[in-house]
N, C-alpha and C positions, 0 to 999 in steps of 0.2 A: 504494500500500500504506500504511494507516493506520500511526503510528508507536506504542509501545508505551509507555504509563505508566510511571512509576516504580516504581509500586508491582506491576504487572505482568511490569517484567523482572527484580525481583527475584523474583515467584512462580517465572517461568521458570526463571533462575539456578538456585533451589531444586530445581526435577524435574529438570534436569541434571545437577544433582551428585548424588539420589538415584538418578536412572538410572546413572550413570557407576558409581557403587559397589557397584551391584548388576549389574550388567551388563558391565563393559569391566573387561580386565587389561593393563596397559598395562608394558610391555617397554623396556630402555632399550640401545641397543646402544655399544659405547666402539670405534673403529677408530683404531690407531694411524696417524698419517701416514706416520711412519718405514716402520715394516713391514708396512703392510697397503695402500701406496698404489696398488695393481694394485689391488684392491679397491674401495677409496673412489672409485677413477677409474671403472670398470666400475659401480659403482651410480650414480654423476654422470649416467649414459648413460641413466637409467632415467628414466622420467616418474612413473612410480606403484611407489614405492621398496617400498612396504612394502606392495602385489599384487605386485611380483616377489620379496620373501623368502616370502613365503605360496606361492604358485604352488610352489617350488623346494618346499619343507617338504612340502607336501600330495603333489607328485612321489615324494619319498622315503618318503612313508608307503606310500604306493600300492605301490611296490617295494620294501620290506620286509614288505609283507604278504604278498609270494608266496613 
């Protein structure tokens, strides 16, 4: 695989962060250790942390809509 210019990975750089602002909402979650460590433990367990908060979320919609 050819490597990229300089002047290329800043083009690139550039449609990524116009992509990202028009496109991506990005969420920040805060888990306490103290009180939420049932939690933080139970997400540790997960390979693809943020498909199983989606997955759970999209669940709940689906069974509030009926």
């Amino acid at each position: 695989m050819a490597k990229l210019s300089e002047k290329a990975k800043e083009k690139k750089a550039k449609r990524d962060i116009e992509y990202r602002k028009g496109n991506v909402k990005n969420l920040g979650l805060h888990l306490n250790k103290n009180t939420m460590a049932d939690v933080i433990e139970w997400l540790d367990t997960k390979d693809n942390k943020q498909g199983y908060v989606i997955d759970l979320i999209r669940k709940d919609i689906l069974a509030n809509q009926k």
